[in-house]
ZALUMTI-779787 format. One line per 5 residues: for each residue x, y, z of C-alpha. Coordinates in steps of 0.02 Angstrom, whole numbers, padded with zeros to 5 digits. Example, Ala and Ser with C-alpha at 12.3 -4.5 7.8 and 13.67 -1.06 7.14 Angstrom:
<bases>
00615,-00225,00390 ~ 00684,-00053,00357
</bases>
This chain:
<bases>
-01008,00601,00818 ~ -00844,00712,00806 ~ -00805,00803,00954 ~ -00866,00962,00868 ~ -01047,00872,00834
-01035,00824,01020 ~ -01004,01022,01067 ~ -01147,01091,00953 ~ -01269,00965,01020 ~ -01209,01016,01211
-01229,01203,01147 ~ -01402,01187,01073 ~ -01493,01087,01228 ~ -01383,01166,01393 ~ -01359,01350,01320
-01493,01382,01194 ~ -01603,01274,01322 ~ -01686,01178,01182 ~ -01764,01002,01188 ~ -01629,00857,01179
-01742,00745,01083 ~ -01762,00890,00949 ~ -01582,00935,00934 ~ -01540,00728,00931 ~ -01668,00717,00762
-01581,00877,00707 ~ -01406,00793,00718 ~ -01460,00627,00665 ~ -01423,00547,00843 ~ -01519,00450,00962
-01603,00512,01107 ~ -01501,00419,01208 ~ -01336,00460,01139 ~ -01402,00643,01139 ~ -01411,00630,01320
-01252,00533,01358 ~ -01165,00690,01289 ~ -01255,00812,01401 ~ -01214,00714,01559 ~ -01034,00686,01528
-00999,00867,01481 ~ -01116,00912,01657 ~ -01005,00785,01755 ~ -00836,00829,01647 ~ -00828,00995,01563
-00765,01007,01390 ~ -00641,00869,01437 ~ -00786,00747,01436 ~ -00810,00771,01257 ~ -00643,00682,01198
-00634,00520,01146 ~ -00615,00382,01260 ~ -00549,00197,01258 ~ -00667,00071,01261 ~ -00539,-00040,01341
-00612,-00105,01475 ~ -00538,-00047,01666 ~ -00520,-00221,01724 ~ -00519,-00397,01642 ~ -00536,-00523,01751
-00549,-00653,01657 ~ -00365,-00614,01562 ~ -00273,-00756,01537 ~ -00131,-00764,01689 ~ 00058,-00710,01620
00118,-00890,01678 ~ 00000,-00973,01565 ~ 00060,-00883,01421 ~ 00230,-00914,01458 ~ 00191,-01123,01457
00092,-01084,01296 ~ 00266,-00987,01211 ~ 00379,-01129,01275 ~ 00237,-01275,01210 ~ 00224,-01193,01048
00425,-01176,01032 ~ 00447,-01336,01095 ~ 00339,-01434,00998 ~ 00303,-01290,00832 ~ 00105,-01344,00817
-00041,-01253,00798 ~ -00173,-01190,00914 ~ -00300,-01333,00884 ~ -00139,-01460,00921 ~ -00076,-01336,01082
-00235,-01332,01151 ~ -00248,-01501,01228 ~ -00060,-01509,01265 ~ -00068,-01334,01386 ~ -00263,-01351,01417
-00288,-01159,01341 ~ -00419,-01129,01212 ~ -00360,-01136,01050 ~ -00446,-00957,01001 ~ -00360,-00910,01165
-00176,-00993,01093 ~ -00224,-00895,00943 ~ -00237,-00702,01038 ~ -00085,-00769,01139 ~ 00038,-00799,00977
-00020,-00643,00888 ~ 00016,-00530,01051 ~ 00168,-00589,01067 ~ 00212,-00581,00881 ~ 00249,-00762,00857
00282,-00803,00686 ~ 00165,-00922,00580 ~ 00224,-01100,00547 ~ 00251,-01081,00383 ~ 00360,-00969,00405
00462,-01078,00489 ~ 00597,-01215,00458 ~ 00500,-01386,00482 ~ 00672,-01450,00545 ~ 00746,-01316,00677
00606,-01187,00707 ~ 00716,-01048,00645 ~ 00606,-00928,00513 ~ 00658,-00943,00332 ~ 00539,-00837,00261
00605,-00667,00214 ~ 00528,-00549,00321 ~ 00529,-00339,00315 ~ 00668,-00295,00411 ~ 00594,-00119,00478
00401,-00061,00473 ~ 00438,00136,00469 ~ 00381,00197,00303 ~ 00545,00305,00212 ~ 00574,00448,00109
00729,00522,00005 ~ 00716,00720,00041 ~ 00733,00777,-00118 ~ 00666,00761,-00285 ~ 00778,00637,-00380
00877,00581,-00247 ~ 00809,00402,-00276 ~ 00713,00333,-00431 ~ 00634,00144,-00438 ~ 00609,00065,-00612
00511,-00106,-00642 ~ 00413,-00172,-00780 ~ 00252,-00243,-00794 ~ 00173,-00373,-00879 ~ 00011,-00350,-00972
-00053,-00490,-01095 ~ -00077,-00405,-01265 ~ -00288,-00367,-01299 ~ -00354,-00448,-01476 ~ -00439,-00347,-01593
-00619,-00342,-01555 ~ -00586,-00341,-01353 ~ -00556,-00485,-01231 ~ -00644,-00580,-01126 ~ -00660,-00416,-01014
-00756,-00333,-01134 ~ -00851,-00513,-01196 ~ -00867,-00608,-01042 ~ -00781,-00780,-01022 ~ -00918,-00869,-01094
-00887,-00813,-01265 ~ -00753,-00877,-01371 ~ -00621,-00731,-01420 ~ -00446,-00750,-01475 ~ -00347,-00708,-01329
-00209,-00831,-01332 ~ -00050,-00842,-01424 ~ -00030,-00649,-01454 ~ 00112,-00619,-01313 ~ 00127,-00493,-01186
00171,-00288,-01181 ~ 00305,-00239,-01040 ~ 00246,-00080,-00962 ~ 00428,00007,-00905 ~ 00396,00125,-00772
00487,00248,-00657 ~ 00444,00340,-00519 ~ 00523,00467,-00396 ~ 00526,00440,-00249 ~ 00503,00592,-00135
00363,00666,-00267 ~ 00296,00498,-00349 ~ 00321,00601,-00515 ~ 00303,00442,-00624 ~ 00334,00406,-00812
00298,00232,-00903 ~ 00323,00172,-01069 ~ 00251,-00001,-01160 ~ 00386,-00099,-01255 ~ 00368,-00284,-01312
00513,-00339,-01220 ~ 00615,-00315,-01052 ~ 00790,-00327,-01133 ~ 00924,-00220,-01068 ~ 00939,-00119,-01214
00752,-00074,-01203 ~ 00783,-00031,-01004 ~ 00904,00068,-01044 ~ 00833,00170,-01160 ~ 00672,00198,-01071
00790,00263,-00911 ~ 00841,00372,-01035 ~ 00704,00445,-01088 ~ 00621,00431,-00895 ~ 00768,00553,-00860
00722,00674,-00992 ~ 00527,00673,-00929 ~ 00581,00698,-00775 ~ 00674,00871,-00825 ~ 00562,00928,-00913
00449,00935,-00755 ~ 00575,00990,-00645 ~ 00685,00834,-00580 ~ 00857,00894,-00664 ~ 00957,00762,-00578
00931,00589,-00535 ~ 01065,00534,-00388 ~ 01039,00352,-00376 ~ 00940,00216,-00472 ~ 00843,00065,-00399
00786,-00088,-00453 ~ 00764,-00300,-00433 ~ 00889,-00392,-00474 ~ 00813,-00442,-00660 ~ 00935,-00488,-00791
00913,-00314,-00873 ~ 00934,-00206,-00732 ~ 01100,-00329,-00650 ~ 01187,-00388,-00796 ~ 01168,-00284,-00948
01317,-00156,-01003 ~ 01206,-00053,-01111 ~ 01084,-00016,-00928 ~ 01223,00013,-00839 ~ 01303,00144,-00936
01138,00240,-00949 ~ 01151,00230,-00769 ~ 01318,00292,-00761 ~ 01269,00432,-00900 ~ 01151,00498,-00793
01288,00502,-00651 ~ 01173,00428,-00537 ~ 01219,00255,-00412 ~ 01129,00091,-00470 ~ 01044,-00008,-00316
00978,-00145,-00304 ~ 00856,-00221,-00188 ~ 00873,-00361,-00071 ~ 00818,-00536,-00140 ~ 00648,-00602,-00088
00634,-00399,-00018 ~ 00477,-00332,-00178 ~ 00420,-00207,-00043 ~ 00596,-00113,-00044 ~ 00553,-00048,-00220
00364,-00041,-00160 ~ 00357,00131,-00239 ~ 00356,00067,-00395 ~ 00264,-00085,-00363 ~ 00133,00014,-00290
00144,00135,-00435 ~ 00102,-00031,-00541 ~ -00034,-00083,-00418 ~ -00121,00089,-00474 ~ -00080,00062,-00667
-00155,-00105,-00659 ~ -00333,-00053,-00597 ~ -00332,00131,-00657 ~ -00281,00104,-00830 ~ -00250,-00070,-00908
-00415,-00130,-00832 ~ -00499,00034,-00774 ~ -00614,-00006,-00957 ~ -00634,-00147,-01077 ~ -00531,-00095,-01223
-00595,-00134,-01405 ~ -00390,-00167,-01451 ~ -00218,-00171,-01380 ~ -00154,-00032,-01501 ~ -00322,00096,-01385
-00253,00023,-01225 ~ -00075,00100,-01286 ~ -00165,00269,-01353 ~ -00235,00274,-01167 ~ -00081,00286,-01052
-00005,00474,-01092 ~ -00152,00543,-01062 ~ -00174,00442,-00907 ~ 00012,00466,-00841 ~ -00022,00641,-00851
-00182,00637,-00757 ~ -00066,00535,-00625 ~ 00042,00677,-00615 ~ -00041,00818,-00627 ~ -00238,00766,-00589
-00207,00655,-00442 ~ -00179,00688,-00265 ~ -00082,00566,-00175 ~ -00144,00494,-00038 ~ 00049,00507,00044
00066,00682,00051 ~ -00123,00764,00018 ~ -00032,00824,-00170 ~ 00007,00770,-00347 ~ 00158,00722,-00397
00173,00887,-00510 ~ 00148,00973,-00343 ~ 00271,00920,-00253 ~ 00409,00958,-00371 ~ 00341,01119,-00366
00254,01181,-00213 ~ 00233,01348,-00282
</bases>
């Protein structure tokens, strides 16, 4: 129950003096729970309607800080697992388990099998950013869809029939988003040259004015051959006068704005529906980008993208 479902069901039985088995069926609680309430706010006051920890008070039974310590030093010492550990240090290897996660030991194959140090690119903060202002920052990427035969797939036939799938190459969804409003825009091309990326920033830019972005600042993306090496992307960059960025290698979740934004194209619109053809797939994503911007509320900031370009 929510603390004001606790506070109607105290109301109803202490000051409307009503049955608490009647106003428990009324709420859809248990007796029991119905009368757990009434005590607590008896004993407490309003105060004993919060929330509480269910962490225990005391747990005996914790494993002592010394013991973890020999468990840290075993498991940098020798880099096994927790089944391997648990006869060397005598701990449980669930236990070994609980012990390494607390202490936010990194996995082993994370590690260098040689010197223990990590190799695995890891992120290097967990605080979730934001550029202030619309167009301060814009991620590109492109995404590859496999091209739909005429007559459907095996989405819309099932993969026990035979359909002509292969062999018919891929479309390259281009797509950029802002990112303080997640005002997106996305284009399907049958390449990812650098011409074709740099005409679809182009364009991106001119979408973007039109709903009320007038100047992009900077410009991020991986380090693809058409976003690092080719002049004609770079000087729609530079015609734009924004900065191009790029990401860090190995680092996807630095442009996760856009990879997210292609996480939501993915299952919203190439393969929200069985499409009969590729050419209805293509007729399908205006009207869907616009329902992105305009329709949807983002779960980031309780608006659409539309929105927050214009909170008026």
């Amino acid at each position: 129950m929510t603390t004001h479902g606790r506070a109607l069901l105290v109301r109803r039985v202490i000051h409307d003096g009503r049955p608490v088995s009647h106003v428990a069926k009324e709420l859809g609680v248990s007796r029991q729970c119905a009368h757990r309430w009434v005590a607590r706010f008896r004993a407490e006051g309003a105060a004993g309607l919060d929330d509480r920890s269910s962490r225990p008070r005391r747990t005996p039974t914790k494993t002592r800080p010394e013991r973890e310590a020999a468990v840290l030093q075993a498991r940098s010492r020798l880099r096994f697992g927790p089944a391997r550990l648990a006869p060397e240090t005598g701990v449980p290897a669930r236990t070994i388990s609980r012990i390494l996660h607390r202490h936010q030991v990194p996995p082993l194959a994370w590690l260098d099998p040689v010197t223990g140090t990590v190799i695995r690119a890891s992120r290097s903060t967990t605080n979730r950013y934001e550029r202030e202002s619309p167009g301060e920052l814009v991620h590109v990427d492109v995404k590859k869809l496999g091209r739909i035969p005429d007559g459907g797939g095996w989405r819309a036939h099932g993969r026990g029939e035979q359909v002509r799938g292969r062999g018919i190459g891929f479309d390259y969804v281009h797509a950029a988003v802002d990112d303080h409003t997640r005002l997106a825009y996305a284009e399907i091309h049958p390449d990812e040259k650098g011409t074709t990326a740099a005409g679809f920033l182009t364009r991106a830019a001119d979408y973007f004015k039109q709903h009320g972005i007038t100047t992009i600042e900077r410009v991020i993306s991986d380090n693809a051959f058409a976003y690092r090496n080719s002049t004609a992307f770079k000087k729609a960059v530079a015609d734009l006068g924004a900065t191009q960025k790029f990401i860090k290698p190995h680092c996807p979740w630095q442009n996760g704005k856009v990879e997210r934004f292609n996480r939501t194209l993915a299952t919203e619109w190439a393969y929200r529906q069985p499409f009969a053809s590729n050419q209805a797939r293509h007729d399908a994503l205006a009207p869907w980008i616009e329902h992105y911007n305009t329709g949807r509320i983002h779960s980031s900031h309780g608006l659409t993208p539309a929105a927050r370009v214009s909170p008026t």
